[in-house]
C-alpha positions in Angstrom: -20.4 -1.2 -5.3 -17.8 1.4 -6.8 -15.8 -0.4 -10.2 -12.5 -1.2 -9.7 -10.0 2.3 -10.5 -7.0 2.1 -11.1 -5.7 4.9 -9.6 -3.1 7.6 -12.1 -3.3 4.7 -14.2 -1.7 6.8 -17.5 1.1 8.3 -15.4 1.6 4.8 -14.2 2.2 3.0 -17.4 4.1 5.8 -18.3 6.7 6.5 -15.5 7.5 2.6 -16.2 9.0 3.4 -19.3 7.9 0.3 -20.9 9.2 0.4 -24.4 11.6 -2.7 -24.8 11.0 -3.8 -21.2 10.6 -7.5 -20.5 9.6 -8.2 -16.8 7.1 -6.2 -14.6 6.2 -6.9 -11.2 2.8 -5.5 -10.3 3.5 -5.6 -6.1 -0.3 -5.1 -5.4 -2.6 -6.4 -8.0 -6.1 -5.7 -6.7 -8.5 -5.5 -9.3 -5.9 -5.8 -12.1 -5.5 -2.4 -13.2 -1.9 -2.1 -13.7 -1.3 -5.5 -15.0 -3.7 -5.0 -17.7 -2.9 -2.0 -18.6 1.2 -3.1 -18.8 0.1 -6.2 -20.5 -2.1 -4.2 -23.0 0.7 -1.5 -23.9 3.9 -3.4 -24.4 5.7 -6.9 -24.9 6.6 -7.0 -21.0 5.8 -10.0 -18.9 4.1 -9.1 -15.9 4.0 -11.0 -12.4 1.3 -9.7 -10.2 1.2 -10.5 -6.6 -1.2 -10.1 -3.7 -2.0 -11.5 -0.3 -5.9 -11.7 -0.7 -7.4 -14.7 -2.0 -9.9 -12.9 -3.7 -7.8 -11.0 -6.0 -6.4 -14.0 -7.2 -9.6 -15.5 -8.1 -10.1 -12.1 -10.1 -6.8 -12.6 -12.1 -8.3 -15.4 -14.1 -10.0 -13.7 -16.3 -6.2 -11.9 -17.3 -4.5 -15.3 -17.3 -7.5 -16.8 -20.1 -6.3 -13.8 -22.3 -2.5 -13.1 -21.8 -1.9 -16.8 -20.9 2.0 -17.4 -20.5 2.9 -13.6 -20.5 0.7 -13.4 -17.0 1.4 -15.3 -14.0 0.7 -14.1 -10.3 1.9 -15.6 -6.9 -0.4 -15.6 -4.0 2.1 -13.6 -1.6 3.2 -10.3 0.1 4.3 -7.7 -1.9 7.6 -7.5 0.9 8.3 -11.1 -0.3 9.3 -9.7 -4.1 12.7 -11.5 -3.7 11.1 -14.9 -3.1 9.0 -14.2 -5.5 10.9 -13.1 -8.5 13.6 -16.1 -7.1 10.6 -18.7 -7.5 9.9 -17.6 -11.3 13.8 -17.6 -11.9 13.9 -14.0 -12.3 17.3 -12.3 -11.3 16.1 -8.6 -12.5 13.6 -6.6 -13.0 12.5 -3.8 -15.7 10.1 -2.1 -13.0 8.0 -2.4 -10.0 4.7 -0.7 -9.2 3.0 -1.0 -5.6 -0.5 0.9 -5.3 -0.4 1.4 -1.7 -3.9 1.3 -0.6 -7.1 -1.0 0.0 -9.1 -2.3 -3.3 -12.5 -0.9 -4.2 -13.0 -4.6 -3.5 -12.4 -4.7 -0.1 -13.8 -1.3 0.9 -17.3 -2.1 -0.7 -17.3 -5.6 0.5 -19.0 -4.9 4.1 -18.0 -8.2 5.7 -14.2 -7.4 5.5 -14.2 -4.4 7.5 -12.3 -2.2 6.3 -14.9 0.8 6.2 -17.4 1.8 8.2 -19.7 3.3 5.4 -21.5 -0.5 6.0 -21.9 -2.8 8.9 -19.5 -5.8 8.7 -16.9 -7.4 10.9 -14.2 -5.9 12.4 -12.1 -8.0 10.6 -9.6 -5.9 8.1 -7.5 -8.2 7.1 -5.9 -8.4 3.6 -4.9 -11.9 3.9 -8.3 -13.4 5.6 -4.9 -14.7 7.7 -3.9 -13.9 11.5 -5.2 -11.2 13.8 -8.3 -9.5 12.9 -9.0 -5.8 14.5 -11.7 -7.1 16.9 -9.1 -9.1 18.6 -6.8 -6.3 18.4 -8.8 -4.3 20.4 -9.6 -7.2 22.8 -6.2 -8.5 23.4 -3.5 -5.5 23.5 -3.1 -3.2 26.2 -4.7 0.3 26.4 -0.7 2.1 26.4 -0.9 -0.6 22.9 -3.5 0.7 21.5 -2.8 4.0 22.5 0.8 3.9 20.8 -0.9 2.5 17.4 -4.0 5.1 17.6 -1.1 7.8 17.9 1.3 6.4 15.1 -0.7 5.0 12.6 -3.9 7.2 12.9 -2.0 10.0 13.4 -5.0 10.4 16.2 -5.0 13.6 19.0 -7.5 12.1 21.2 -5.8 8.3 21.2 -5.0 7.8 24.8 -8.4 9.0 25.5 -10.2 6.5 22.8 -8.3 3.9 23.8 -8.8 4.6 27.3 -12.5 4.1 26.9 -12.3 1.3 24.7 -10.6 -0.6 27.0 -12.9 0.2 29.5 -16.4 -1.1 27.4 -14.0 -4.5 26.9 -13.6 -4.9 30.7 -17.1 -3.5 31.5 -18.6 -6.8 28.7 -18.5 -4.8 25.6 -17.5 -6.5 22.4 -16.9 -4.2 19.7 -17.9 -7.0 16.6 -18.9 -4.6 14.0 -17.7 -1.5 12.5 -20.4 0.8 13.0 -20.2 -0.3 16.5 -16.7 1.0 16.7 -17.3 3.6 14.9 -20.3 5.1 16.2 -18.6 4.8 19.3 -16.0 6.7 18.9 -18.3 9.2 17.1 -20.3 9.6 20.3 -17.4 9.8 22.4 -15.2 12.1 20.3 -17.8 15.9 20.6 -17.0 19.5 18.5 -16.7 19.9 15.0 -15.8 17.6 13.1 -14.6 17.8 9.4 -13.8 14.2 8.8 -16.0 11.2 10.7 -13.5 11.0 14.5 -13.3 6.7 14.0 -11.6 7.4 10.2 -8.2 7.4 12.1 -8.7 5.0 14.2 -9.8 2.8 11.4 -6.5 3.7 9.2 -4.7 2.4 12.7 -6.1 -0.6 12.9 -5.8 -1.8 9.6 -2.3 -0.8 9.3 -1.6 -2.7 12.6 -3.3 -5.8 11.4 -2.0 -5.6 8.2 1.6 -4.4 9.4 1.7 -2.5 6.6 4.4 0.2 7.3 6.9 -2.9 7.5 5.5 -4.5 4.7 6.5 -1.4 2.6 9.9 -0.6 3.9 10.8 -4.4 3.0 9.0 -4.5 -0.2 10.7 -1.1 -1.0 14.5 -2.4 -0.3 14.4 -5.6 -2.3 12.7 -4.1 -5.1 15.7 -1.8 -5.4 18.2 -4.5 -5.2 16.4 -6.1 -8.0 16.3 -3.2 -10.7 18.2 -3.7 -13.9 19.7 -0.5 -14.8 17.0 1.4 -16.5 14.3 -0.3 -14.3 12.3 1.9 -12.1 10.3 1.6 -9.3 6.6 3.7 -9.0 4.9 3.9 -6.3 1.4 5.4 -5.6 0.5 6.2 -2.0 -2.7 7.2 0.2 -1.5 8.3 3.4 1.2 11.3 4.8 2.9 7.9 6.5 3.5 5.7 3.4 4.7 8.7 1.5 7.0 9.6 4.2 8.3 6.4 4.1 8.9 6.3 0.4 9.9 9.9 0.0 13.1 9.2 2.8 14.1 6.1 0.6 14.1 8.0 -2.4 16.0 10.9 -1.0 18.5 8.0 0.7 19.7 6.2 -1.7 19.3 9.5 -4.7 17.9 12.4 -4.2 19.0 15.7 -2.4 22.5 14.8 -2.0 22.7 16.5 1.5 20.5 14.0 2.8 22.2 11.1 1.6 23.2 8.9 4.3 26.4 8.7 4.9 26.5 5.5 6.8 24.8 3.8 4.0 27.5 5.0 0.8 27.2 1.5 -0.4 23.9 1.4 -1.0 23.8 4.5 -3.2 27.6 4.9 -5.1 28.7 2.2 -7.5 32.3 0.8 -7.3 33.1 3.5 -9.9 31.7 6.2 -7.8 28.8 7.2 -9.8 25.5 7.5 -8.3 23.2 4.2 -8.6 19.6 5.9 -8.7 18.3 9.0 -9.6 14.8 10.0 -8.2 12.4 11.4 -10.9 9.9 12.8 -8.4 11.7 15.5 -6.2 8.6 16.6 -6.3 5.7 14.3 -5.5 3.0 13.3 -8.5 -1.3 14.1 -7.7 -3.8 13.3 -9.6 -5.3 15.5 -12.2 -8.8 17.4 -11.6 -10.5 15.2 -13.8 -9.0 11.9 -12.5 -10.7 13.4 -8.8 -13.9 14.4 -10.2 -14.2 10.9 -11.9 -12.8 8.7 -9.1 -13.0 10.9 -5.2 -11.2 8.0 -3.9 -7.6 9.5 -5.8 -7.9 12.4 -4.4 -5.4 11.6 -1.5 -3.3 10.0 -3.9 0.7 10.4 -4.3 2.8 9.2 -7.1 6.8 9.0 -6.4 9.6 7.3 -9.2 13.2 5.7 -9.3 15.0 4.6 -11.6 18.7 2.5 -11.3 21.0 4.4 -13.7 24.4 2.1 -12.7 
């Protein structure tokens, strides 16, 4: 199994700005990375949060040494309102979501979220609600199609889910991933420079996970609940989270002609001035050496706001 890596952890800590800040909320704890790392290098409280009941049995080991400066909430990182609401926290010094599955969950082969090892065809975060077995089995072929298309960002979609749909109805039950995968391997023919089930995987956990909703929420209240000063970093995987979190950015700060102008209140203050500047125009990678220690960063991106009024 591959270590926990905290992904750009140094540009992390510091696009957080944390000198004199008092409350963090780390959106997707995972392995603890962040937290630690926030915990370690200033004074700031942190609240962690994340929907898999294994990354908060991991946390304990952060409680036993940070005790009352560390507490985490077993939750969705779109229900930061609730969350900061249940600790009586009106504002927040800075956010951070890593956008992306755990080292834990990829190398654990029963949670299927990779097809490197045989497992379920499960993906869920949660261990909660739909797995991607039953995906597959209960929505429609145009369904699938749409979410193979969307989410996998997948060419050959209507013709995987096509066939799919046709191994269900002829008996087939897809329970494992290198089922699925190998598949869609053996179905999908040329040259291929990535393995042809990768986007259908990304699909399918994004579906079951609803993750593109997920963000956009987690991404508006976590706005909202900036102190001026506070900022908001957030590292991404895929061209469709970073999309989605560029076009935020740009919304309510950045590139003034593409501010919209139905939405004024969410970006001028009652005295006219602007409420966040983005820091990123231009998106954050990691560094050579980060890649050539950890492969796994190598698609990552790194975007920052800050509230200024």
């Amino acid at each position: 199994m591959v270590g926990h890596y905290p992904v750009m952890l140094q540009e992390v800590i510091d696009a957080l700005a944390l000198e004199n800040k008092q409350v963090v909320i780390d959106g997707t704890f995972g392995g603890g990375g962040y937290t630690r790392a926030i915990l370690e290098s200033s004074n700031a409280n942190v609240i962690a949060i994340d929907r898999d009941p294994e990354a908060i049995a991991r946390s304990s080991a952060i409680k036993d040494e940070f005790k009352d400066r560390f507490v985490i909430s077993h939750n969705t990182f779109s229900n930061i309102k609730d969350v900061a609401e249940q600790h009586n926290i009106e504002s927040l010094d800075g956010v951070v979501f890593d956008i992306g599955v755990s080292s834990f969950q990829i190398d654990t082969p029963e949670r299927g979220f990779s097809f490197m090892h045989d497992g379920a065809l499960d993906m869920r975060m949660s261990r909660d609600g739909i797995t991607a077995k039953q995906v597959l089995e209960e929505y429609s072929e145009e369904q699938l199609a749409i979410i193979f298309k969307e989410y996998g960002e997948e060419r050959h979609s209507r013709l995987i889910a096509r066939k799919i749909k046709e191994e269900i109805e002829a008996g087939v039950s897809f329970d494992t991933t290198l089922q699925l995968a190998n598949f869609i391997d053996r179905l999908i023919k040329g040259k291929k420079k990535i393995h042809p089930a990768t986007r259908i995987f990304q699909a399918l956990r994004i579906e079951v996970n609803q993750e593109l909703e997920e963000l956009k929420q987690a991404i508006d209240d976590s706005l909202k609940l900036l102190k001026v000063g506070g900022r908001l970093v957030i590292v991404s995987f895929h061209s469709l989270e970073d999309r989605i979190v560029k076009e935020k950015f740009i919304e309510v700060a950045g590139k003034r002609k593409h501010v919209n102008k139905y939405k004024k209140e969410e970006v001028i203050s009652t005295d006219g001035k602007p409420v966040y500047t983005n820091l990123t125009s231009k998106v954050l990678v990691p560094s050579d050496e980060e890649i050539k220690e950890n492969v796994r960063s190598r698609s990552a991106k790194m975007r920052i706001i800050e509230r200024i009024a």
